[in-house]
N, C-alpha and C positions, 0 to 999 in steps of 0.2 A: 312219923317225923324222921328223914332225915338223921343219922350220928353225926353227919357232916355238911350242917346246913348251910352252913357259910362257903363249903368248897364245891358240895354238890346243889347247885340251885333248879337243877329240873328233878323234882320229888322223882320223876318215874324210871330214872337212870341209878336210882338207890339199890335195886334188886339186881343190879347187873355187878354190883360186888362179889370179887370171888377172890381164891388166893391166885398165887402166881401159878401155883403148878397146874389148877383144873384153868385158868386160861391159856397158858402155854399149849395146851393140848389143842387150842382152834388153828395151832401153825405144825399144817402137813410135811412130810416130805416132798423135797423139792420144790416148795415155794417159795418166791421171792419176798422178803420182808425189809419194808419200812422202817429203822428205827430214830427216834431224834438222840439228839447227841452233838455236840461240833465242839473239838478240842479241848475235850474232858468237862465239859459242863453241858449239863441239859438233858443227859443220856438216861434212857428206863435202868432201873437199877437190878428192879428184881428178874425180871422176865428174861435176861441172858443169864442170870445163872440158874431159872427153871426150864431153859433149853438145853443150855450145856447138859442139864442132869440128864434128860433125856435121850440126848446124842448119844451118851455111854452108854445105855441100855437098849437102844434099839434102832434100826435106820432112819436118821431124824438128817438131811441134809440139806440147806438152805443158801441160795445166794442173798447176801444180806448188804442195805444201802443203808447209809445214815450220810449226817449231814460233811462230817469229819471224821478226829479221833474220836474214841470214847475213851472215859476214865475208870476208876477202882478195879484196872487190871480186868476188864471185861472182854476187850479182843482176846487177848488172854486165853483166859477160859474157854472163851468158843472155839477159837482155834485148837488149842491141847483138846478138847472135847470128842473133834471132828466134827462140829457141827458144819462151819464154815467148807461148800465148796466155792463158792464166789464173795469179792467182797469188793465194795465202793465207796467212794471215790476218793479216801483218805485214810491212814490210819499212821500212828506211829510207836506202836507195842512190839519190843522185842520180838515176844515170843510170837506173833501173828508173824513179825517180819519172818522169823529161821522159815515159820510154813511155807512164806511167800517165795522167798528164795529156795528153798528144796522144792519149790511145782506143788505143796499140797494143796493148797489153797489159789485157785487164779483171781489175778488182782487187778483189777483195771483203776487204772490210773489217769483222774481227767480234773480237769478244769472245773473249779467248783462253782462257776456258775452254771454251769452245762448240763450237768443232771437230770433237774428239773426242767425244763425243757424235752431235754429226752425222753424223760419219762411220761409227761406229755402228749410229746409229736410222736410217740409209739417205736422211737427207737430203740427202748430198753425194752422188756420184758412186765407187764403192769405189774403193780404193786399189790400182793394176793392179802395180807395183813401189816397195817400200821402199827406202832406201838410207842406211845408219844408221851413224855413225862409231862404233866399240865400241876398246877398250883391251886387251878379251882375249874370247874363248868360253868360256864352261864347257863342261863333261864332257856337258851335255845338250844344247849349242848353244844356251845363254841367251846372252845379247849383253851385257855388259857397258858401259854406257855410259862418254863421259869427261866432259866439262866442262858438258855438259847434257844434261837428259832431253825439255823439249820434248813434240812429242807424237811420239815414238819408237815408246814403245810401244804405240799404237793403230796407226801404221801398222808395225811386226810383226806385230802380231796381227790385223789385217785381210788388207796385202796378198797377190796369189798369190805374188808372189813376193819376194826381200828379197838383196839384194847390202848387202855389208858392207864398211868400209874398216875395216881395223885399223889403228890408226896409230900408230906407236912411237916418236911426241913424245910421247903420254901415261904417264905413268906407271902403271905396274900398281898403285898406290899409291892410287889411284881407286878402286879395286874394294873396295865394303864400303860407300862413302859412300851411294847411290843406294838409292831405298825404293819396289817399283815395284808398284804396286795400282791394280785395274779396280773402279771399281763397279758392283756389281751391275747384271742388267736390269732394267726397267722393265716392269710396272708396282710389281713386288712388291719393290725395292728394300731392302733395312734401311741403315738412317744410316752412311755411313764411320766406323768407330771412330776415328779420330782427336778427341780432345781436349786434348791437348797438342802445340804446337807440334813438341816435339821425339821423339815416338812415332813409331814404327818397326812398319808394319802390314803391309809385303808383302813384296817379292823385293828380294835387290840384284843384280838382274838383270831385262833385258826376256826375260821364255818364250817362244820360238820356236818351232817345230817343226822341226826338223835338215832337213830333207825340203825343205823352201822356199827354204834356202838358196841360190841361185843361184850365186853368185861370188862371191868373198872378194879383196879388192884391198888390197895391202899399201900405206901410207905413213907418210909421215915430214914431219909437216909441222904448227908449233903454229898455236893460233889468232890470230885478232887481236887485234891490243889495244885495248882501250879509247879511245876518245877523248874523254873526258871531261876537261872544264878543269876547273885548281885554282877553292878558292874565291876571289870576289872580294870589295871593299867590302860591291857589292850583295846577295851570296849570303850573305854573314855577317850583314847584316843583317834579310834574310829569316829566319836562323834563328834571330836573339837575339830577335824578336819569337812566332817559333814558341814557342821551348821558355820564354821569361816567359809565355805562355799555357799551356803542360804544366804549368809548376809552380804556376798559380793554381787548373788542376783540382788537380793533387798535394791543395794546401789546402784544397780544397773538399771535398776525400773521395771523390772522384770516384773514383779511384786511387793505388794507392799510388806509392811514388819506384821503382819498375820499372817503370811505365809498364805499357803493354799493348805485347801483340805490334804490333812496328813493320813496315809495308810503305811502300818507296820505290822509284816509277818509274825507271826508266835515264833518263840523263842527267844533266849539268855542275848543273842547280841544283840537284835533287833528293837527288845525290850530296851538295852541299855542305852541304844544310840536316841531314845527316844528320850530316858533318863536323863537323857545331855541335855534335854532341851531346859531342863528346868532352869540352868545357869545359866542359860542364854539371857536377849536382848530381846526376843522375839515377843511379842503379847497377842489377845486376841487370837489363839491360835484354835483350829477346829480341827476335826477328826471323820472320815468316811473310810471307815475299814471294817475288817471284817470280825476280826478276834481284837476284846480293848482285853489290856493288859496293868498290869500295876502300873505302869507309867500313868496309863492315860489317869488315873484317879490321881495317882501324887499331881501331875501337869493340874488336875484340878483345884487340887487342894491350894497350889503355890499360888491358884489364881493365873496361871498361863493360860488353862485349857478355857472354854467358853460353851462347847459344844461335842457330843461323839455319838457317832452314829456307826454299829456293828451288830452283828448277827448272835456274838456271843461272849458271854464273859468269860478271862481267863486269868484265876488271880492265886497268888498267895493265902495259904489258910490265914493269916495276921490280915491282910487287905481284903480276903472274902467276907470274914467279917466283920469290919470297918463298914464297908459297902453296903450289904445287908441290913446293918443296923443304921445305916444313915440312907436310906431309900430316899426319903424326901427332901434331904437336901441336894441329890442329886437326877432328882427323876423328871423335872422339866429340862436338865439338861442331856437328857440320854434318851437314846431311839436300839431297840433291838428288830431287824428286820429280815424275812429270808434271804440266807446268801445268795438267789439267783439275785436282790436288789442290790445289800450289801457290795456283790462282785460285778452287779452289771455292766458291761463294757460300756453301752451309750451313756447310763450316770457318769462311770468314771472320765470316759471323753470330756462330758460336758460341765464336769464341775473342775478340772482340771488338776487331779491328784498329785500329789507328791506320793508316791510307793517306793517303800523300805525294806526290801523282803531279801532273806540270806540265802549266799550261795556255798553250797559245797564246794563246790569249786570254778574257775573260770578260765578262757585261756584269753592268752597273747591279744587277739584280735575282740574281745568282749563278747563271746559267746559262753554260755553259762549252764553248769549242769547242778541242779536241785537236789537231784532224787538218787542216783544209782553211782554208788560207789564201783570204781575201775569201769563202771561204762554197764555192770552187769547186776549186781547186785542194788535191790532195793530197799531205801532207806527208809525214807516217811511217806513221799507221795510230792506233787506239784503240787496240790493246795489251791489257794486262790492267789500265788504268784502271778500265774500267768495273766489270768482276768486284768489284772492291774497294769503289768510290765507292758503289755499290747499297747493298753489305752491310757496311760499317768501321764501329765501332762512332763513329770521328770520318772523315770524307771530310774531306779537306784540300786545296786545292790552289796550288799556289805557283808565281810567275813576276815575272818582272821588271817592272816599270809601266810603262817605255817600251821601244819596240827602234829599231834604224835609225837610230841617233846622234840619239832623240829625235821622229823624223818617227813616229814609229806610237805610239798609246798600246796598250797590254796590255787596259786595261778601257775598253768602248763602248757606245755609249749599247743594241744587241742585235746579237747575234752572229749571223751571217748563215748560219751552221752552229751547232747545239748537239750535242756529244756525250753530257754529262751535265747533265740542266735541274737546275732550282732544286729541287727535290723533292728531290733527291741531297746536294747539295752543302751542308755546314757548314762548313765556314774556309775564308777565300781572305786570302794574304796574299803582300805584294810587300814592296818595300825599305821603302817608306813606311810601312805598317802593317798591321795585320788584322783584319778582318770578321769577327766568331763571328754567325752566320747564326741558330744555332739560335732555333726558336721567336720571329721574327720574321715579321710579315709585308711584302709586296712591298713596298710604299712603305718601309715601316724599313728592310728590305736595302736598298734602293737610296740613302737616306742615307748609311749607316753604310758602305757601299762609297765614295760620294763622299768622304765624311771620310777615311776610313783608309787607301785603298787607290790612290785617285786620284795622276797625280803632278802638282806644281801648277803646270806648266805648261800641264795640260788641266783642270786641276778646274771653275774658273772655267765654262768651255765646256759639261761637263759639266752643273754647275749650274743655267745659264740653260734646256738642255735638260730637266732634271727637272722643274724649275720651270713650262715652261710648256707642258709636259705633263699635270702636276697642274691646271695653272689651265685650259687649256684643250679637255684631251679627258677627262679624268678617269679612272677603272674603277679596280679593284682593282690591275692591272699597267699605269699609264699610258704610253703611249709616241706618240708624232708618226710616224704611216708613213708621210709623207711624208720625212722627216726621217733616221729609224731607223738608214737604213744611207748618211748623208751621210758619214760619217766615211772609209768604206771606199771611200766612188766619189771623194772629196776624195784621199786617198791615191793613185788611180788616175791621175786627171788631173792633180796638181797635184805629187805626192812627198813630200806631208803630211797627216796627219788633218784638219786644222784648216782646208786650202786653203794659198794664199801665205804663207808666212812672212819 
């Protein structure tokens, strides 16, 4: 019988228990590996730190995919290790980043629904071992996921092989939330039946093949928590200017007072603009994203929220366990699904999103860069920004107008990296105010940004830059290239956008 009869339900997958370190050993050098994980929930716990140990003793070097970040400082480790020569398609760990940016580690940076696909239609590299946190096995050896799906199950169902942690921080309480479907191949695909956020079209299980199973690694270990800060003056204010713009479309007939399905990026502002909602007017409100966040549980608690649908949980240790311990008052209203569905463009066209996602910075004309400080250096990753901003029936994007106690403006005169251009982006809004984009062209965005969005300790500056741009290079998108990117080499040599201050 079974030690873990309730977690392991096919008796013959009992024998394939081992520790972390004699499974670690089925992941060669230079294989590409699998792991789940997506923004610090969901991620194997043990098996990256019985890699890393490895790395330091002997040629162990691996391009490694997961769904997002991971938590408990495990990029981390792999990186310092040297385990890590490749890594995908998201991470947001210090210490992985110094690798990324000194060249140790090459980083590709993509669209989170993208991945799986690729990996897939054979534009990646297959996937040589899986290694997937689950809560329990069914009777068939489906894998039950726990606090994210991630792209789990593309790398099940691709790799040869698939080592599992079971881990008995999770609650069996999980099992049922998760809705796990492939689409179709290509070229003959039919549409994901999904059109309603909250439908329910596949497994709540990742399908395995029993057979593949390699080793089964028992723990005991939650995930991290959130680090996301409360809201501040500024983030309150970013949202009371949001949602007075939700409710003049409300009025305009645009939509009703439920809004459309809401998507907001991970992170302290993104979280908080979502925070705003609670004082709102708004009810009936639902949720298609990708990462839920303490918001979305308060929005339920207040009785706002109604419905959420995301790939993975992202919460405060006080709100992961709230959550956990209240499974079933929340678990008819919650769907966890792989981010290719989560971020799929055709869903998000067709259910008509509202996406909330932060910008490091923006310039003049509404072109937006995510990822890379001064144009060069790498920060977190696109994410599943992109997925959204493409196809949201509103792109939105929000950040604070200054950082650096002031020395950095948020908006420039052009961003020396753009992750999402102007063609994408409809509202950009910081403490000071917001730019409704639509249906303007370059020169109007780039007023209506100086008006609204500037803060006026650079607008002035700003100004004189538009100004003698228009007068004296002209064109539809006028800009000074000599000029364009003073702001970021002022900053460099000086510890100011503006120069001496």
């Amino acid at each position: 019988m079974s030690q873990y009869p309730d977690r392991i339900r096919l008796q013959s997958l009992t024998d394939k228990i081992t520790t972390a370190a004699e499974a670690a050993k089925l992941v060669k050098n230079g294989m590409t590996v699998g792991m789940s994980g997506f923004t610090r929930a969901g991620e194997a716990k043990a098996l990256p730190v019985a890699l890393a140990e490895r790395a330091r003793s002997e040629e162990l070097k691996i391009t490694l995919i997961t769904g997002a970040s991971l938590g408990n400082d495990l990029d981390k480790l792999m990186a310092e290790s040297g385990l890590l020569a490749r890594r995908m398609p998201f991470q947001s760990d210090a210490g992985l980043r110094k690798a990324i940016n000194t060249g140790e580690v090459m980083f590709i940076d993509q669209h989170l629904s993208d991945t799986a696909e690729q990996l897939r239609g054979g534009s990646l590299k297959p996937v040589d071992v899986a290694i997937i946190e689950a809560c329990a096995i069914t009777e068939e050896g489906g894998i039950v996921p726990t606090t994210s799906v991630g792209n789990s199950a593309t790398f099940g169902a691709t790799a040869d092989k698939v080592i599992i942690e079971l881990n008995l921080a999770h609650p069996l309480a999980l099992e049922g939330l998760h809705d796990i479907y492939f689409p179709e191949k290509r070229p003959n695909r039919k549409p994901i039946p999904l059109v309603n956020g909250q439908d329910r079209i596949g497994l709540p299980y990742i399908p395995v093949d029993p057979a593949k199973i390699a080793a089964i690694v028992i723990t005991d270990q939650e995930d991290s928590y959130s680090n996301v800060l409360p809201p501040d003056d500024e983030t309150q204010a970013i949202a009371n200017h949001l949602i007075a713009f939700l409710e003049k479309e409300v009025e305009a007939g645009h939509m009703t007072n439920s809004l459309l399905p809401l998507q907001a990026g991970v992170g302290t502002i993104a979280n908080a603009v979502m925070n705003g909602l609670l004082k709102s007017n708004f009810s009936g409100l639902t949720m298609y994203s990708e990462v839920l966040q303490d918001s979305t549980f308060e929005l339920f608690d207040a009785g706002k929220l109604t419905a959420a649908s995301g790939c993975s949980f992202t919460l405060s240790e006080k709100m992961c366990h709230h959550v956990l311990a209240n499974l079933d008052k929340y678990k008819d209203k919650l769907v966890l699904r792989p981010q290719e569905l989560s971020n799929h463009p055709e869903i998000v066209r067709r259910l008509g999103i509202i996406g909330i996602n932060t910008a490091l910075e923006f310039d003049i004309y509404g072109n937006v860069n995510s990822t890379h400080v001064n144009g060069t250096h790498m920060m977190n990753g696109l994410g599943g920004s992109g997925d959204f901003t493409r196809n949201a029936h509103l792109a939105i994007f929000v950040t604070k107008s200054v950082a650096k106690g002031g020395a950095i403006s948020s908006v420039v005169p052009m961003t020396p990296h753009v992750d999402h251009n102007e063609h994408d982006v409809d509202i950009l809004v910081t403490e000071i105010g917001l730019a409704d984009l639509r249906g303007l062209a370059p020169r109007e965005r780039a007023q209506l940004i100086i008006n609204n969005c500037v803060h006026p300790d650079f607008r002035p500056a700003m100004q004189d830059y538009f100004d003698r741009a228009c007068a004296t290079v002209g064109g539809q998108t006028p800009h000074i290239l000599s000029e364009a990117f003073s702001w970021h080499i002022n900053m460099q040599q000086t510890g100011h956008m503006l120069g001496n201050k």
